[in-house]
PADOFI-189651 format. One record per residue (C-alpha): residue number from 1; x, y, z. Coordinates in steps of 0.02 Angstrom, whole numbers, always signed. Example, Ala and Ser with C-alpha at 12.3 -4.5 7.8 and 13.67 -1.06 7.14 Angstrom:
% PADOFI-189651
<pt 1 <+615 -225 +390>> <pt 2 <+684 -53 +357>> 
***
This chain:
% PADOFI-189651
<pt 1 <+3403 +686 +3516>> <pt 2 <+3379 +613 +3683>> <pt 3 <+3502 +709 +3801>> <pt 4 <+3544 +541 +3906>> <pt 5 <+3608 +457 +3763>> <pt 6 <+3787 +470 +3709>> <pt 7 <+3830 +598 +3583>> <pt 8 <+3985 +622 +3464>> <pt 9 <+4010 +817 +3424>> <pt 10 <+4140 +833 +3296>> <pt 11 <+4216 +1049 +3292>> <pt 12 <+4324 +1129 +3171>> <pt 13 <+4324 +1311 +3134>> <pt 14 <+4303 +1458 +3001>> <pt 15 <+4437 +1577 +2995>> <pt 16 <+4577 +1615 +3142>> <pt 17 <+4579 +1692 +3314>> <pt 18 <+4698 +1817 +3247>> <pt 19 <+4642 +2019 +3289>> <pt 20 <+4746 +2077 +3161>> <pt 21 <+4629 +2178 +3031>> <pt 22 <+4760 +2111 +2887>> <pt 23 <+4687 +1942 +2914>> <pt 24 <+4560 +1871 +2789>> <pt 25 <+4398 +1868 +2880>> <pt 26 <+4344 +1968 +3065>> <pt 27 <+4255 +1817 +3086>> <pt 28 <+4291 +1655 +3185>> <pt 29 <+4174 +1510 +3200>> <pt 30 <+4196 +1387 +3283>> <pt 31 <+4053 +1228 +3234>> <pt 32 <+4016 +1078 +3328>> <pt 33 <+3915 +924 +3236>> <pt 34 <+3816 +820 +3352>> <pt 35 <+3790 +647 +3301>> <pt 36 <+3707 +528 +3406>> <pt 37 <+3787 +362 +3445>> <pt 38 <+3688 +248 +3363>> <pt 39 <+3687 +340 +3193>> <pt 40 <+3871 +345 +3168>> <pt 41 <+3893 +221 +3019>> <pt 42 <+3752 +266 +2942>> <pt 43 <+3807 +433 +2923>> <pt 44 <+3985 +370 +2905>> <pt 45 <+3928 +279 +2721>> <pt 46 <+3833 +440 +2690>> <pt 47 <+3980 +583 +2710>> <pt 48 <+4110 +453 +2632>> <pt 49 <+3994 +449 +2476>> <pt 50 <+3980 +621 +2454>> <pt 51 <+4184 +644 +2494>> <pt 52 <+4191 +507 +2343>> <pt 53 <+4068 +606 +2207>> <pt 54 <+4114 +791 +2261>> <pt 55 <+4292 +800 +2312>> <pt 56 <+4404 +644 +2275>> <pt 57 <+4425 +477 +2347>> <pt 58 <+4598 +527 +2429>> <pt 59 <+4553 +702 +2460>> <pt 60 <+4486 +797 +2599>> <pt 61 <+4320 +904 +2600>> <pt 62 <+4365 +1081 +2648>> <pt 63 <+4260 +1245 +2619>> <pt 64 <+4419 +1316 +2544>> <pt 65 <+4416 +1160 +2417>> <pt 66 <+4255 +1233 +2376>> <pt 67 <+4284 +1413 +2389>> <pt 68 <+4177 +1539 +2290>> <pt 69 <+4098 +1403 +2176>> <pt 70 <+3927 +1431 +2237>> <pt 71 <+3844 +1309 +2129>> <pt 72 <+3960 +1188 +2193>> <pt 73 <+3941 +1252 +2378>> <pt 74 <+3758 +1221 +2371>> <pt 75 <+3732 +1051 +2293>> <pt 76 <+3863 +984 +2437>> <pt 77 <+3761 +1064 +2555>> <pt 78 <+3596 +996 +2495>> <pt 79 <+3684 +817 +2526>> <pt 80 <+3754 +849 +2693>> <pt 81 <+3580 +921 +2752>> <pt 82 <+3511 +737 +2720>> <pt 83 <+3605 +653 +2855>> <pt 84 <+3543 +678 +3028>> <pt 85 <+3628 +787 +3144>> <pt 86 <+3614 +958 +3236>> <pt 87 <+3760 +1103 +3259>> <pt 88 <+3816 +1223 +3363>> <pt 89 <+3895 +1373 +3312>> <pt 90 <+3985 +1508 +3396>> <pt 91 <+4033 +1675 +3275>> <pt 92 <+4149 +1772 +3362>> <pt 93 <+4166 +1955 +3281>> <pt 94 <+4335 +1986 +3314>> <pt 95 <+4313 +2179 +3258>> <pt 96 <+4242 +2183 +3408>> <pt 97 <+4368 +2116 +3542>> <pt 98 <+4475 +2241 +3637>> <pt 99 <+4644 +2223 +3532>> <pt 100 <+4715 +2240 +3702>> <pt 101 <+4638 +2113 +3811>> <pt 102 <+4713 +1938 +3847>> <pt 103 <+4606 +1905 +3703>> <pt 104 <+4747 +1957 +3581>> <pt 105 <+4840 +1797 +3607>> <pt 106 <+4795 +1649 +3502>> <pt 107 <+4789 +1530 +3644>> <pt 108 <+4700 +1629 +3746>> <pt 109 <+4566 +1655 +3620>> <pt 110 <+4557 +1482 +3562>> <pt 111 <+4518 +1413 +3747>> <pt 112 <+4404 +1559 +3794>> <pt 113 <+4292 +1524 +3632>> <pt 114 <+4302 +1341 +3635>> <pt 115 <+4256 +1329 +3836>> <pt 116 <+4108 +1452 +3787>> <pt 117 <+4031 +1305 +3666>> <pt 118 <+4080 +1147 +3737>> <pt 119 <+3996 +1250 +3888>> <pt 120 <+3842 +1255 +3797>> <pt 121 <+3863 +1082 +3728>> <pt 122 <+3878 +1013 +3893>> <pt 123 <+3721 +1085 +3963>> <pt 124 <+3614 +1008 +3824>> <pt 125 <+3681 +814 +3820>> <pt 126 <+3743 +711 +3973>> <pt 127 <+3870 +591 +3881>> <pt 128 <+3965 +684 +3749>> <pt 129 <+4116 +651 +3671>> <pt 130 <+4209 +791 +3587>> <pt 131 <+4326 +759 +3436>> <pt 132 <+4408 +913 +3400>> <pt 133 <+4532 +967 +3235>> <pt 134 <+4723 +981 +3317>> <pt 135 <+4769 +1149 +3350>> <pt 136 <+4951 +1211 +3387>> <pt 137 <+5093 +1096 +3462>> <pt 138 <+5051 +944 +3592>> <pt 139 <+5118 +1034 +3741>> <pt 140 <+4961 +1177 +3682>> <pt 141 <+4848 +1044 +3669>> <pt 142 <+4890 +957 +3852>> <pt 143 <+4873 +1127 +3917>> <pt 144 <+4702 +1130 +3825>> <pt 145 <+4648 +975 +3906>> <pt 146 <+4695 +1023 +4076>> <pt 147 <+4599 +1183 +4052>> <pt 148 <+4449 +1123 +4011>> <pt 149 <+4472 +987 +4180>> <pt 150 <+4517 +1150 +4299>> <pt 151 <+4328 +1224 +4241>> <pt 152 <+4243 +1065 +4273>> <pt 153 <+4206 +1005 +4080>> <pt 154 <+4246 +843 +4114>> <pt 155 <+4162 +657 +4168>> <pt 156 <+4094 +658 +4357>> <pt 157 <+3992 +548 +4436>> <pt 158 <+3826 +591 +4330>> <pt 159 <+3884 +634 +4175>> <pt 160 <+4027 +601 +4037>> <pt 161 <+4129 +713 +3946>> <pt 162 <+4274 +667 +3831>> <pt 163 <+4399 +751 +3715>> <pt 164 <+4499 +718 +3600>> <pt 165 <+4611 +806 +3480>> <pt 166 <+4633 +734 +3297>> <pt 167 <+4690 +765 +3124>> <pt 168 <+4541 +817 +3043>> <pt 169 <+4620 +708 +2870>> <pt 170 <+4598 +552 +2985>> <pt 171 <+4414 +599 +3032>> <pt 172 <+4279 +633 +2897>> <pt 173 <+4160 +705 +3043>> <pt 174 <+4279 +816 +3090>> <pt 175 <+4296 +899 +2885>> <pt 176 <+4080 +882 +2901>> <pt 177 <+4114 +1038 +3033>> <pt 178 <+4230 +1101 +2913>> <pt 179 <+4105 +1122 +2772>> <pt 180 <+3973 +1187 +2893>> <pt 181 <+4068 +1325 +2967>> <pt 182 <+4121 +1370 +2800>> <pt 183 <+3923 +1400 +2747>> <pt 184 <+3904 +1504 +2898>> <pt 185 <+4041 +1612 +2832>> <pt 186 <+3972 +1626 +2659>> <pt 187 <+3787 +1681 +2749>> <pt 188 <+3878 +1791 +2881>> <pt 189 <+4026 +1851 +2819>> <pt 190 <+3987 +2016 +2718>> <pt 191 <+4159 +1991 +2586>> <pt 192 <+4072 +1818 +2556>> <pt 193 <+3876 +1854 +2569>> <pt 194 <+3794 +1810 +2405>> <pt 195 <+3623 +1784 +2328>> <pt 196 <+3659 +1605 +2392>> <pt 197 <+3687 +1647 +2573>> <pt 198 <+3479 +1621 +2628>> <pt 199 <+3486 +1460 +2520>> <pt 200 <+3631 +1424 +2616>> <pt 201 <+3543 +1453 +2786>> <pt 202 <+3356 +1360 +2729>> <pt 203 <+3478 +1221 +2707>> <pt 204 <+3538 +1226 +2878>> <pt 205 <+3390 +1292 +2974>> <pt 206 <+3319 +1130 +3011>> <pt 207 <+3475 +1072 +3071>> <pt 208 <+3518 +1205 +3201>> <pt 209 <+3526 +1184 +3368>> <pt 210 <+3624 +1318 +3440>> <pt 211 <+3706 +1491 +3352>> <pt 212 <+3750 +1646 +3453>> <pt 213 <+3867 +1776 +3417>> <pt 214 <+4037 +1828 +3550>> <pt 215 <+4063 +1960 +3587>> <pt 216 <+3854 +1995 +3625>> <pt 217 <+3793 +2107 +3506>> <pt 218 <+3722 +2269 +3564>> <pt 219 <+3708 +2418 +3423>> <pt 220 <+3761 +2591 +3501>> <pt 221 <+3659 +2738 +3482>> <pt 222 <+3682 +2913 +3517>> <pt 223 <+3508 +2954 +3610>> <pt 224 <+3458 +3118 +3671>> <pt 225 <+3362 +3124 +3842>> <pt 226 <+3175 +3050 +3852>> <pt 227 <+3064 +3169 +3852>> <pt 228 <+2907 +3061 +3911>> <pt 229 <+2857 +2872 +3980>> <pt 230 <+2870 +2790 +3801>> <pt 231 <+3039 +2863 +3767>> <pt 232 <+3068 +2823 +3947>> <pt 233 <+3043 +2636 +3917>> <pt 234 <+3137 +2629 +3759>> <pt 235 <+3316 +2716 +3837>> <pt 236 <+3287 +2597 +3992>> <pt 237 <+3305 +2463 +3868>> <pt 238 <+3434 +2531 +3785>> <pt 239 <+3536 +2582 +3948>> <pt 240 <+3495 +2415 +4034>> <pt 241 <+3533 +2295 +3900>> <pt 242 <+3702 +2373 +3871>> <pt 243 <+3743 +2365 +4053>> <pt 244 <+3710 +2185 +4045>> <pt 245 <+3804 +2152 +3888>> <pt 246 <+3964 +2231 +3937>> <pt 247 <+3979 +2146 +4106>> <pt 248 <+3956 +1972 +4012>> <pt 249 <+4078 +1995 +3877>> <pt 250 <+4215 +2091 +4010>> <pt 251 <+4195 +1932 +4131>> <pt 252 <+4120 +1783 +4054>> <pt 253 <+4254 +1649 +4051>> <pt 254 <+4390 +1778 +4088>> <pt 255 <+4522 +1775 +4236>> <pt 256 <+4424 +1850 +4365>> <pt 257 <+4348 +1709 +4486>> <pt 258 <+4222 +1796 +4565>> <pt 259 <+4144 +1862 +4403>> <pt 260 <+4153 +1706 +4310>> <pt 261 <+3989 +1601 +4378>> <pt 262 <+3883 +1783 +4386>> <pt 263 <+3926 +1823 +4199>> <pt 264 <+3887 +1657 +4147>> <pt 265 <+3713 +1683 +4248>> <pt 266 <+3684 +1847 +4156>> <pt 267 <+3731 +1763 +3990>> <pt 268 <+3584 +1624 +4011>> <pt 269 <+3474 +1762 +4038>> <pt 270 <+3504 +1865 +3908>> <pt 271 <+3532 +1729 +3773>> <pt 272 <+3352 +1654 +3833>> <pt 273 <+3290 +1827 +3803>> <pt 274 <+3394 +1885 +3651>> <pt 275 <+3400 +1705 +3532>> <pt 276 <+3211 +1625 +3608>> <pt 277 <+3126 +1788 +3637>> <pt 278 <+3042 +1714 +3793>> <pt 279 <+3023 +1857 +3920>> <pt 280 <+2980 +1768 +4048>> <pt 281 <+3060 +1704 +4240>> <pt 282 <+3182 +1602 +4241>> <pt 283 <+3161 +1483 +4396>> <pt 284 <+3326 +1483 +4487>> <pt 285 <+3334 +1286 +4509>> <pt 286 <+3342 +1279 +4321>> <pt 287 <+3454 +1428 +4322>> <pt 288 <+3559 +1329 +4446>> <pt 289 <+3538 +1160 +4321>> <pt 290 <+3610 +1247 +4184>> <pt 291 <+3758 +1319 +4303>> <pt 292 <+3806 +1158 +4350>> <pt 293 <+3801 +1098 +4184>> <pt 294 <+3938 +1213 +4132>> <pt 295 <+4034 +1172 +4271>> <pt 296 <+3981 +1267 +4425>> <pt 297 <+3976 +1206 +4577>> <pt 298 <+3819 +1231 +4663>> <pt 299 <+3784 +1103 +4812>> <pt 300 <+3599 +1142 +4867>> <pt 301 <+3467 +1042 +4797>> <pt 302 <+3311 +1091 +4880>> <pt 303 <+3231 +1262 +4792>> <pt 304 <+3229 +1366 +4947>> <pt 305 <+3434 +1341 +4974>> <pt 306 <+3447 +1354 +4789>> <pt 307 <+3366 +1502 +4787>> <pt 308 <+3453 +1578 +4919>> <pt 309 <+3615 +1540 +4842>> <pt 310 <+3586 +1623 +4676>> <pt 311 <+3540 +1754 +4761>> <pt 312 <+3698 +1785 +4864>> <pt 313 <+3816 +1722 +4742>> <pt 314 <+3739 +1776 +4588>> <pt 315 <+3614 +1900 +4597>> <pt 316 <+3705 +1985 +4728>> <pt 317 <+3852 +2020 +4642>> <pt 318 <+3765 +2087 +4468>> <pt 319 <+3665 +2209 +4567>> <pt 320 <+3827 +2263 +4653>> <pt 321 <+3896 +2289 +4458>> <pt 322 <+3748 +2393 +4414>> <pt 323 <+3653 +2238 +4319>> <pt 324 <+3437 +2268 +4393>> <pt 325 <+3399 +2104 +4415>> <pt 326 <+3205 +2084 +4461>> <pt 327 <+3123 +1919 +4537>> <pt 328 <+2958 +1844 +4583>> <pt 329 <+2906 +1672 +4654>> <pt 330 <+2932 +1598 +4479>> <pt 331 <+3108 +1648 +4467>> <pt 332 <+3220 +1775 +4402>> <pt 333 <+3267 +1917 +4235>> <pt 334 <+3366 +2051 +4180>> <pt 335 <+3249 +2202 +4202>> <pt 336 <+3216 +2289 +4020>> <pt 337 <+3093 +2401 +4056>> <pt 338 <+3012 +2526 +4171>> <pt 339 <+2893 +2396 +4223>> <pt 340 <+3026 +2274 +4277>> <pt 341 <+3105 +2409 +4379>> <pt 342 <+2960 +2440 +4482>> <pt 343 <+2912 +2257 +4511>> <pt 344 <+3118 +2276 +4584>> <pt 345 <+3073 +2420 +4712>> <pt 346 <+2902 +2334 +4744>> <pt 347 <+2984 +2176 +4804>> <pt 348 <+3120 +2271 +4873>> <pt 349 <+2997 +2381 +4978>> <pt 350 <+2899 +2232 +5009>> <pt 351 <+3051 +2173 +5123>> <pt 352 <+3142 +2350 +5187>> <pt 353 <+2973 +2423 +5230>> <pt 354 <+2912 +2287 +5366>> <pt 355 <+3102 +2276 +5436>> <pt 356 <+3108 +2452 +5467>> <pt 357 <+2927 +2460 +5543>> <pt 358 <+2993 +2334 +5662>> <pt 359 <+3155 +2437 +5706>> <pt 360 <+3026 +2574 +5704>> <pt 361 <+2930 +2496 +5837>> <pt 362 <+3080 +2398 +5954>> <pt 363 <+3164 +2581 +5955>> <pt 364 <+3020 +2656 +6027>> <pt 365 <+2978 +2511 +6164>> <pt 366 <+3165 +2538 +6230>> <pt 367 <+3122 +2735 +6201>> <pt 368 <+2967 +2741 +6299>> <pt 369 <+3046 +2611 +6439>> <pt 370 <+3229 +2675 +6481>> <pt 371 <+3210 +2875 +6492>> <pt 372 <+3197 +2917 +6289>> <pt 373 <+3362 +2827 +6265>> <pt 374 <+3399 +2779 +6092>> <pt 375 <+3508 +2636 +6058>> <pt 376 <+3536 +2692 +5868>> <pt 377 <+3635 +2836 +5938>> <pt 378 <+3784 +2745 +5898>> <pt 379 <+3911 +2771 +5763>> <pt 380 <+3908 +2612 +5686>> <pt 381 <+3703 +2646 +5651>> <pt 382 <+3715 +2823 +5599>> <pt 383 <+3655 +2773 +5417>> <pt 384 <+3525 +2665 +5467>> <pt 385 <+3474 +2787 +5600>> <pt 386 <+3463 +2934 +5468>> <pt 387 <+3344 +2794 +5373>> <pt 388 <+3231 +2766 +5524>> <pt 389 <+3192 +2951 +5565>> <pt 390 <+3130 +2986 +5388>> <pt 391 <+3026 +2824 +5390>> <pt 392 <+2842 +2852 +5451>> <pt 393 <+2737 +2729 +5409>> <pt 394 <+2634 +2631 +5527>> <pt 395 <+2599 +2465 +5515>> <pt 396 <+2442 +2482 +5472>> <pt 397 <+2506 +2583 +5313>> <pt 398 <+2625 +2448 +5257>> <pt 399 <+2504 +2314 +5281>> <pt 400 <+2345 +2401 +5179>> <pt 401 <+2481 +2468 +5026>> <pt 402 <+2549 +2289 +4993>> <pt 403 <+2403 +2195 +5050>> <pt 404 <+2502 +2065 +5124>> <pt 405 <+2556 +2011 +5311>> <pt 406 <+2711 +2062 +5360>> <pt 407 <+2812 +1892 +5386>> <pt 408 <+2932 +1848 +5504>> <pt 409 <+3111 +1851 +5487>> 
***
């Protein structure tokens, strides 16, 4: 699909946003259909023919109509998969949400989840229009509206974004999401897992655009000590990655405001590395594209301001919270491995090293000049005076170890 034309996603969900372990699945997903424009009738005739030879004329086409009739399950799906669209899923595994965060009321859960894909959606498409099944009473579903408007998911003066709540028996798109977030559940969901679940998800493979899982999944280990480099590399991982994970599922779309654009950084990082396997930089202007898609304000345009404001705002703030993040000239990752953290103290050596030879140096001009006074003899520099007398390397040292000119601030 061409991301400047206008899209129609149509969402319903799988299961509740209940934490209660009574309820009947500790699974939530939450599906969004993406149907171009232009192939809306088409696909109308299509879904209203199937509705007609697999459900009823008057009915509505629900998973639960379906329900554990496999057989059934699959030849509907087989039909759906021939009209042309793409999803995006979110699976939230509620098993693994603290029962005691905000996260524990229904509304709260509903908006978090929702913002998280229509997020998502909105970074891929440029006019979207979102037609979502009703949920709760209309003063919930005001309150929804003006939600998604106070984080930015709405039309500006470059791109269009539109919601609308509906009652999914008025809207066949709307029971299309229906059906597909029930498959998901019947290939993720281990009460409903059969030997029909990878038929389920051939079916849909072609189709999908987008599937992650909320909270981030990150499998806990009890690991003793490395004993050498390998096992070095491997507990890095391990101890990195978690890091990482927790700060984006603490902070990412929560309450706190100066967490919220950081965590959704960290969470295009590690989704580009966890769901496309690319290992690579991520330049920070498309970093900043995909910000700004989701809502973000970010005003610079040209790459060196851009740059320089990821890097206060952003990159700043996750190294502050413990999260290595290590950069080149091509952009930007979460570091993973013992190689990644010394490419961090390189670069960071490559800029602390030349600023102290140049302290180094003024100190001992004024020195030589004004009867040994030292002007670090102050309180205020105590630190960076204790930093200064340890440091002796000449010029000359710094210049032949990184093989590079020392540049001017």
């Amino acid at each position: 699909m061409d991301i400047s034309e206008r899209v129609y996603a149509f969402i319903d969900e799988f299961g509740t946003t209940t934490l209660s372990p009574k309820d009947n699945s500790h699974l939530y997903i939450c599906v969004a259909v993406v149907i171009p424009e232009n192939k809306i009738d088409d696909s109308r005739r299509k879904l209203e023919s199937i509705k007609n030879n697999e459900f009823n004329v008057n009915g509505v086409m629900k998973s639960v109509n379906i329900g554990t009739d496999n057989v059934r399950r699959a030849r509907v799906l087989e039909k759906l998969t021939e009209i042309e669209f793409k999803y995006y899923a979110l699976i939230t595994n509620k098993s693994n949400l603290d029962p005691n965060s905000g996260m524990r009321w229904k509304g709260s859960a509903y908006k978090r989840i929702s913002r998280i894909l229509y997020s998502q959606l909105s970074t891929e498409y440029n006019h979207i229009f979102v037609v979502k099944d009703n949920y709760g009473r209309r003063e919930f579903r005001d309150s929804f509206n003006d939600y998604l408007k106070k984080h930015n998911l709405c039309s500006n003066l470059f791109n269009s974004f539109e919601h609308n709540f509906i009652d999914s028996k008025n809207e066949i798109f709307v029971q299309m999401a229906d059906l597909v977030a029930g498959m998901l559940a019947y290939i993720y969901d281990e009460k409903r897992k059969s030997e029909y679940s990878s038929r389920y998800q051939e079916l849909l493979a072609p189709h999908k655009s987008y599937l992650s899982v909320w909270p981030l999944r990150f499998t806990k280990s009890d690991r003793s000590s490395p004993e050498n480099t390998v096992e070095i590399d491997e507990y890095l991982n391990y101890i990195l990655t978690e890091t990482a994970f927790s700060f984006v599922n603490q902070y990412d779309g929560g309450t706190k405001e100066e967490f919220l654009m950081p965590a959704a950084a960290l969470r295009i990082l590690l989704s580009r590395e966890q769901y496309s396997g690319n290992q690579e930089y991520m330049d920070t202007s498309v970093l900043a594209e995909k910000l700004r898609k989701e809502g973000f304000c970010i005003t610079p345009n040209e790459n060196t301001k851009v740059k320089r404001y990821i890097g206060h705002n952003i990159t700043a703030i996750l190294r502050d919270n413990g999260i290595i993040i290590t950069g080149t000239d091509n952009g930007i990752k979460v570091a993973s491995s013992l190689a990644d953290i010394h490419n961090y103290v390189r670069r960071n050596a490559s800029q602390i090293e030349p600023r102290l030879m140049r302290l180094q140096i003024a100190r001992e001009v004024v020195r030589k000049r004004c009867n040994n006074y030292d002007f670090l003899d102050r309180e205020e520099f105590a630190t960076i005076k204790r930093i200064t007398d340890s440091f002796t390397a000449s010029r000359d040292d710094i210049l032949l170890k990184n093989n590079y000119e020392v540049e001017e601030e």
